[in-house]
C-alpha positions in Angstrom: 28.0 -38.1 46.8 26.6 -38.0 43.3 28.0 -37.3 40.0 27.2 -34.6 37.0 27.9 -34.1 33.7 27.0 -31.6 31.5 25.3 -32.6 27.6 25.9 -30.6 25.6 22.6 -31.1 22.7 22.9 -30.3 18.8 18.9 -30.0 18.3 17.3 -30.0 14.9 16.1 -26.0 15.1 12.4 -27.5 14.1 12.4 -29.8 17.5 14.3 -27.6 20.0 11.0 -27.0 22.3 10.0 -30.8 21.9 13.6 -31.6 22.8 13.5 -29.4 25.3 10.3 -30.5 27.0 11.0 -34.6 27.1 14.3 -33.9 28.8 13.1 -32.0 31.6 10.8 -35.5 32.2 13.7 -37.8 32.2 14.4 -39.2 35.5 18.3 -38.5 36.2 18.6 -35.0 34.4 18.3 -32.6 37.5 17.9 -29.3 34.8 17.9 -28.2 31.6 18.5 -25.0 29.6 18.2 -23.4 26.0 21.5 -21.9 25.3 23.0 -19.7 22.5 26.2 -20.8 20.2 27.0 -23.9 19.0 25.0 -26.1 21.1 21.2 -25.9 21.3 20.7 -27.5 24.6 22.8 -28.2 28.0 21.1 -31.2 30.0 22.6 -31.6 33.6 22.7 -35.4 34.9 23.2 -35.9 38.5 23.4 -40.0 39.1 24.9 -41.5 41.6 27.7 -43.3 40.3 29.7 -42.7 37.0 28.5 -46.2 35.6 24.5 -44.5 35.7 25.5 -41.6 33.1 26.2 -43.4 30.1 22.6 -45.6 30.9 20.9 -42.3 31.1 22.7 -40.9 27.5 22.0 -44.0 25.3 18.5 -44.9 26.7 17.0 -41.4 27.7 19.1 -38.6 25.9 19.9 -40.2 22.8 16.8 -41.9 21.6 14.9 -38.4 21.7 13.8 -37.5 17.8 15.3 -34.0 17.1 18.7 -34.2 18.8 21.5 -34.7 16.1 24.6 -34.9 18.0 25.9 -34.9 22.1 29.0 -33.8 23.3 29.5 -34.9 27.2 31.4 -33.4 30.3 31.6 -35.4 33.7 32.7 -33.5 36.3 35.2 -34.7 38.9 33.5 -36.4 42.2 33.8 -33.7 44.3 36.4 -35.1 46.8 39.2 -35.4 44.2 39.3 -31.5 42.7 42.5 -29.4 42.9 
């Protein structure tokens, strides 16, 4: 079992294809998109434990000149939904 969480990415509009392009290199994010509306970019991380997501925002997600703010969703492990 593994877990995801969506990022969502604020990107400065100048650094949205650099962004874009060292995310999709980042061991831990399993996809990446361009999106429309008030984010800029939605990274999917698929770890296998919940205490690997935060390691893979600060050190990986964060650090990457041109994003200006992250917004985070973990899904559920998928044993527990209703």
């Amino acid at each position: 079992m593994s877990i995801k969480a969506f990022v969502l990415i604020v990107v400065d509009p100048a650094k949205t294809i650099d962004v874009f392009n060292k995310l999709r290199a980042v061991q831990g994010i399993s996809e990446v998109y361009q999106v429309m509306g008030p984010y800029d970019i939605v990274a999917v991380i698929d770890v296998p434990t919940l205490t690997d997501v935060p390691a893979v925002i600060s050190r990986h997600i964060r650090v990457v000149d041109g994003i200006e703010s992250t917004t985070t969703c973990v899904t559920f492990p998928e044993g527990n939904s209703s």
